[in-house]
C-alpha positions in Angstrom: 36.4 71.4 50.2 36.6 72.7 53.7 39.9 74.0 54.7 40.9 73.8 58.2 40.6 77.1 60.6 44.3 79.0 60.6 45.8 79.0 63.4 45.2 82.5 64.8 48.2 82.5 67.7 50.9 84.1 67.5 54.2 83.0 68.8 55.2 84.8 72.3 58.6 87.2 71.3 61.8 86.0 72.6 62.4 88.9 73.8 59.2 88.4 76.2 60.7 84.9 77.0 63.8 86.3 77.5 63.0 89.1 80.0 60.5 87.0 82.3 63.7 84.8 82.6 66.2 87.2 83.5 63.6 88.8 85.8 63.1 85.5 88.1 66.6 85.0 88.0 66.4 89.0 89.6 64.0 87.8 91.8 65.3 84.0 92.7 68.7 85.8 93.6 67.4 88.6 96.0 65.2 86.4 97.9 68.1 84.0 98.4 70.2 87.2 99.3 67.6 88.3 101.6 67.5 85.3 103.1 71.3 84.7 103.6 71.4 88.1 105.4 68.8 87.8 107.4 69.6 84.1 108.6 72.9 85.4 109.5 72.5 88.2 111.2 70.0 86.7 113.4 70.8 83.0 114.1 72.9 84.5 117.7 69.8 85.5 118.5 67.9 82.5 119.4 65.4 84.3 121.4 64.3 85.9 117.5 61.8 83.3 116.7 60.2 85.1 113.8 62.2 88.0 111.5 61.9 89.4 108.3 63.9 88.8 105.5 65.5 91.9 104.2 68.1 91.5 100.8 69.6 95.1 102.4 71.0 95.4 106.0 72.5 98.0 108.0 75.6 96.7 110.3 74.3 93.5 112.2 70.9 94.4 112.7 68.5 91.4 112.6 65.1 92.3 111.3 63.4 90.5 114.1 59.6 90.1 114.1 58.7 88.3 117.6 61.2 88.0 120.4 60.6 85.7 122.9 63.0 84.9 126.3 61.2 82.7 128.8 62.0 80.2 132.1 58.1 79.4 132.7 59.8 77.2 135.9 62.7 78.8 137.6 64.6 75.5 139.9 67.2 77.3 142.1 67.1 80.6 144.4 69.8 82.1 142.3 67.8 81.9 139.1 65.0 83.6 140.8 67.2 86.3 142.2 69.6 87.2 139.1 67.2 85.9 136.2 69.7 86.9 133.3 69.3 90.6 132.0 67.8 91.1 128.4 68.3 94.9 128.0 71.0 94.6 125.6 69.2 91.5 123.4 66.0 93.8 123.6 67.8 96.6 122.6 70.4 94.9 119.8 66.6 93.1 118.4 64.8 96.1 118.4 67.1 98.4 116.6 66.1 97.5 113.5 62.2 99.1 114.1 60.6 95.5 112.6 59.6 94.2 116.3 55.6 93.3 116.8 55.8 91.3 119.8 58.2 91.4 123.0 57.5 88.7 125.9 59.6 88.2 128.6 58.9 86.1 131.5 61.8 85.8 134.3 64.4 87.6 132.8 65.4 91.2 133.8 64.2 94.4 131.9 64.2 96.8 134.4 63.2 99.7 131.8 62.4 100.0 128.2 65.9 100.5 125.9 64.7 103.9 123.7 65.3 101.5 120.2 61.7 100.3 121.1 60.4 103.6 120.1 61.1 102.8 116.7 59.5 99.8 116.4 56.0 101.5 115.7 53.9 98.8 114.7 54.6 97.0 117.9 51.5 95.1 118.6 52.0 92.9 122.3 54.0 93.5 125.5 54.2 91.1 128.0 56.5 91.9 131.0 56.4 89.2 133.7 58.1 88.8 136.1 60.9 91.1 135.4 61.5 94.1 137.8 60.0 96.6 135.6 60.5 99.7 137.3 59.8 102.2 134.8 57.4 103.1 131.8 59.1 105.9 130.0 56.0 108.7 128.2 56.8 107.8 124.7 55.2 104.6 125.2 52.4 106.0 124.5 53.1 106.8 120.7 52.3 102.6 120.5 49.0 103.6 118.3 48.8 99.5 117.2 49.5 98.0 120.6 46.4 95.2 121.4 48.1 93.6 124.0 50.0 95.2 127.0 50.4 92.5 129.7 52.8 94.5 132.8 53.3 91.9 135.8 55.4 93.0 139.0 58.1 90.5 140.9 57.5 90.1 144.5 60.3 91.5 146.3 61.6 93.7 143.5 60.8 97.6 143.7 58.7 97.2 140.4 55.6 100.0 139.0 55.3 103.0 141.1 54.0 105.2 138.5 52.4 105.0 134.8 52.1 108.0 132.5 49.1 109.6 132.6 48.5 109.7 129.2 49.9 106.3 128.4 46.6 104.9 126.7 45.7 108.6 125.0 46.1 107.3 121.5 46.0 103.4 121.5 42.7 103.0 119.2 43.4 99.0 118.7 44.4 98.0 121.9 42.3 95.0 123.4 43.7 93.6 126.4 45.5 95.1 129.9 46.6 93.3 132.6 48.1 95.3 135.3 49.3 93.4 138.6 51.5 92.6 141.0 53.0 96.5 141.8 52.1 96.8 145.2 53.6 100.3 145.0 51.5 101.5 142.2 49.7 105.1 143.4 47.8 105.6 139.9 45.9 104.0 136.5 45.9 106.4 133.6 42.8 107.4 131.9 41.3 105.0 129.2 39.6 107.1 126.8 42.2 106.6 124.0 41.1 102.9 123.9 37.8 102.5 123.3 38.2 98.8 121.3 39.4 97.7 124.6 37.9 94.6 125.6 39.5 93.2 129.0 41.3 94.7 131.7 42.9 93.2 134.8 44.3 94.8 137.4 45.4 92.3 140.6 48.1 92.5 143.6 47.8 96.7 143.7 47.7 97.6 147.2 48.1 101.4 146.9 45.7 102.3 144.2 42.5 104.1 145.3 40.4 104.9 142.4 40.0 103.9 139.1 39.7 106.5 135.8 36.0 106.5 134.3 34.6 104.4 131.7 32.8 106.2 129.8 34.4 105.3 126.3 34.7 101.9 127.0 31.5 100.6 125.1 33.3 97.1 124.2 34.6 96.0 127.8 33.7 92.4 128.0 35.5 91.0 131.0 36.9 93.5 134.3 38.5 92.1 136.5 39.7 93.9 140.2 41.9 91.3 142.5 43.4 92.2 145.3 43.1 95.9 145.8 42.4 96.9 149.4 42.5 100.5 149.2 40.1 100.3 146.4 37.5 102.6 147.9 35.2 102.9 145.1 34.1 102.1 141.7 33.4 104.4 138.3 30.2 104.9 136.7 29.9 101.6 134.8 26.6 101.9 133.4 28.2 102.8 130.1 29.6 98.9 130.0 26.8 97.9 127.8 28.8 94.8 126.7 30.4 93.7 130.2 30.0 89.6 130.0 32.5 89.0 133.1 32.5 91.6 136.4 34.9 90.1 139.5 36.0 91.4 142.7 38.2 89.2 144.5 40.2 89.2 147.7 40.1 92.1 150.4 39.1 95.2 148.7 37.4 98.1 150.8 34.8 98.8 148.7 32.9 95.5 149.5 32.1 96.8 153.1 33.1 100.3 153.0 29.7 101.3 152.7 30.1 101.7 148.9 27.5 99.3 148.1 24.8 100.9 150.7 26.1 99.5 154.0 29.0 100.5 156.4 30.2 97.5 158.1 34.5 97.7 158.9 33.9 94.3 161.1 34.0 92.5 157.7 37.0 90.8 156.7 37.7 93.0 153.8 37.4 96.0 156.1 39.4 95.3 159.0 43.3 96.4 159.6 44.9 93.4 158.3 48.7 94.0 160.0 50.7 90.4 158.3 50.0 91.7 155.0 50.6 95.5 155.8 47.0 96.6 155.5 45.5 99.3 157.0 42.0 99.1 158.7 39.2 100.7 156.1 37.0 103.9 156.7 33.7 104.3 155.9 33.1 105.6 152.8 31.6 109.4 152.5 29.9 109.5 149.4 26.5 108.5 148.3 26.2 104.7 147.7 27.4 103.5 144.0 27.9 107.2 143.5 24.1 107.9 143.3 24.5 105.5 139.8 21.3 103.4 139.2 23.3 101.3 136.3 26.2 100.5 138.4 23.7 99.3 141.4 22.6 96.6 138.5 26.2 96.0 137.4 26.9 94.6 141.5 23.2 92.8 141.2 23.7 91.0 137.8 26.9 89.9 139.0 26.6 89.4 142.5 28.0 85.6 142.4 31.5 87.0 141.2 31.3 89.9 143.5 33.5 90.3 147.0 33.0 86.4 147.9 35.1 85.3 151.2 37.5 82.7 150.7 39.3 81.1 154.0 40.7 83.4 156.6 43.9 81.7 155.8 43.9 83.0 152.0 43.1 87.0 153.1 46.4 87.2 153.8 48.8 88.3 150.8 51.4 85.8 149.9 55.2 86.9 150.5 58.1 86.4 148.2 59.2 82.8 147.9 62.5 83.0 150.1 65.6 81.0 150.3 64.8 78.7 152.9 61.5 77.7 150.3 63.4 77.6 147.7 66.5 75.5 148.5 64.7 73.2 150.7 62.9 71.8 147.5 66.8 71.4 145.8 65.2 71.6 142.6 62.3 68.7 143.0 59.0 69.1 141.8 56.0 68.4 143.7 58.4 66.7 146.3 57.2 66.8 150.2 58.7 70.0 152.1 58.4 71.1 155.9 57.3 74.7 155.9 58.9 77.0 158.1 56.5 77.6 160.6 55.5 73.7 161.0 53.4 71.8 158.6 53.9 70.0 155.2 54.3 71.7 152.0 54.6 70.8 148.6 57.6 71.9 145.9 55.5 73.7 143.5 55.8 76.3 140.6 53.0 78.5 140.9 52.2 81.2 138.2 55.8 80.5 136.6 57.6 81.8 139.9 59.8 79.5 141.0 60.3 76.5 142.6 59.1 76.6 146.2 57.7 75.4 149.4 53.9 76.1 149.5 51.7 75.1 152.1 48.5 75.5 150.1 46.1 72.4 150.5 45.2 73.4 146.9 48.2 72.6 144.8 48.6 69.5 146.9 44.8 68.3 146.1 45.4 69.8 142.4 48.7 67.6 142.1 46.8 64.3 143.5 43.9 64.7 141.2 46.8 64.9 138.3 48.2 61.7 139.3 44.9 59.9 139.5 44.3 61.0 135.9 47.1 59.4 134.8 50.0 62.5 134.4 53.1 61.0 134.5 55.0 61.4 138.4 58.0 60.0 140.3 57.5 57.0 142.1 59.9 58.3 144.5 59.6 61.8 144.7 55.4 61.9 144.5 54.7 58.0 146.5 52.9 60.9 149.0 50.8 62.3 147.2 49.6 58.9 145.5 52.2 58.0 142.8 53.0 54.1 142.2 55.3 52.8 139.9 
């Protein structure tokens, strides 16, 4: 007779049972712990959309992860002129060294609050639109920045200066966009960034020259807007991986004689005195700086490369002022008299606020919307094509 196979398991010890137990129970009440602290100490700060949860706090610190303050559409003139002031939220959320990403966008940071230093896995700043005046040298000890977006307020005093050595020692950052500082007299060096894979720079009317790029094998997109003292360009033969090259608006270098020919009739080159813009001066130096590979940077991208756009557009846009502003009484895409004579539309362009423009483009732009369906006010929009 065949007896049946014994049953070789064991029984687990209580003991085991016992201690996994009393060890979730551990763990169930710390993570509800950390969770009650952290959802405490940050729920005033609603501009905290992501934080860590931490079972053990100092104070009121909030952990916070990503803070984000934004009015992507400012309505009235006083909102534009004295957007509210974040140094102290900044400061209070970045105390506690856990912040990765800061964006601000009309609200008022007028320097960095030293807590920031701490925070030294902070990945993406963006600064628009709010009066940035200063970028303090310890920046620079960002090593895991990728994203570093700085743009000026017209009318405000904004960038004059950036450390030199700013991007010595950022080996992960990716993107910089750099604009609207019309005061801005230098560009540090990029050598310490050579994963870096776009840069902007746009509305700098002092800046002259531009720091080598040498190191930057990875630079896919470079874009130069705007810059009319811009008197000539780097080696960029060692841009093996460029995909996108643009010069746009007046900038000397188109008709300097940088690219082989003098000619200061062109639009770029002449003294343009509405937007404060001094006539150009031929430039001295060999053409492209004697640099075969640049030469085939400017003919491989030639479409993208110093085009003219309407006489009207060469000169740079001023501050929306109060008149704009408060003739549009906070009514989007309503009909407005400009100033000078003409029709105008109520428009928010790149998140400034609300104002009178007298660009045929945004009024075209808005029409096409309306045709395609976008919701409007039958009131408001009937000129521009809006039925009930």
């Amino acid at each position: 007779r065949i007896k049946p196979p014994r049953n070789s398991q064991r029984p687990v010890p209580r003991v085991f049972a016992v201690f996994f137990f009393a060890f979730s129970v551990v763990v169930w009440i710390f993570a509800n712990q950390a969770i009650t602290n952290s959802n405490a100490r940050c729920s005033k700060y609603p501009q905290c959309v992501v934080y860590a949860y931490r079972w053990k706090l100092h104070g009121e610190v909030c952990p916070c992860r990503i803070l984000i303050d934004i009015d992507p559409a400012p309505q009235t003139y006083e909102d534009w002129i004295h957007p509210i002031d974040v140094y102290n939220t900044v400061q209070a959320l970045a105390s506690s060294g856990e912040l990765r990403a800061l964006q601000l966008i009309n609200r008022q940071l007028l320097e960095l609050p030293n807590e920031l230093l701490t925070c030294r896995y902070l990945s993406s700043i963006n600064l628009i639109y709010t009066g940035i005046q200063n970028i303090p040298s310890w920046a620079k000890k960002f090593k895991y920045l990728q994203i570093l977006h700085l743009e000026g307020k017209l009318g405000r005093q904004n960038l004059r200066t950036l450390p030199e050595d700013l991007f010595s020692d950022m080996p992960w950052l990716s993107t910089v966009h750099v604009a609207v500082h019309p005061k801005l007299g230098n560009f540090p060096c990029l050598s310490g960034a050579p994963n870096l894979q776009s840069v902007t720079l746009a509305w700098l009317l002092e800046l002259r020259t531009l720091p080598p790029f040498g190191d930057l094998r990875h630079l896919q997109t470079l874009r130069l807007v705007l810059m009319p003292h811009l008197e000539h360009l780097p080696d960029l033969s060692p841009l093996i991986d460029l995909s996108e090259f643009t010069l746009l608006r007046p900038i000397q270098l188109c008709c300097n004689g940088f690219r082989g020919t003098c000619d200061l009739a062109d639009n770029f080159c002449v003294e343009n005195s509405a937007s404060g813009i001094p006539a150009a001066s031929c430039f001295a130096g060999e053409p492209f700086l004697g640099s075969v590979g640049t030469q085939k940077m400017f003919e491989k991208f030639n479409a993208s490369i110093c085009q003219k756009l309407p006489s009207d557009l060469l000169v740079v846009p001023g501050a929306p002022t109060k008149q704009t502003i408060e003739m549009c009484d906070s009514k989007p895409f309503a009909q407005c008299e400009l100033p000078g004579g003409g029709i105008g539309i109520c428009y928010n362009t790149r998140m400034q606020v609300l104002s009178c423009y007298g660009d045929e483009n945004y009024i075209t732009l808005r029409r096409y919307q309306i045709q395609m369906g976008q919701r409007c006010d039958p009131i408001l929009e009937k000129w521009l094509g809006c039925n009930e």
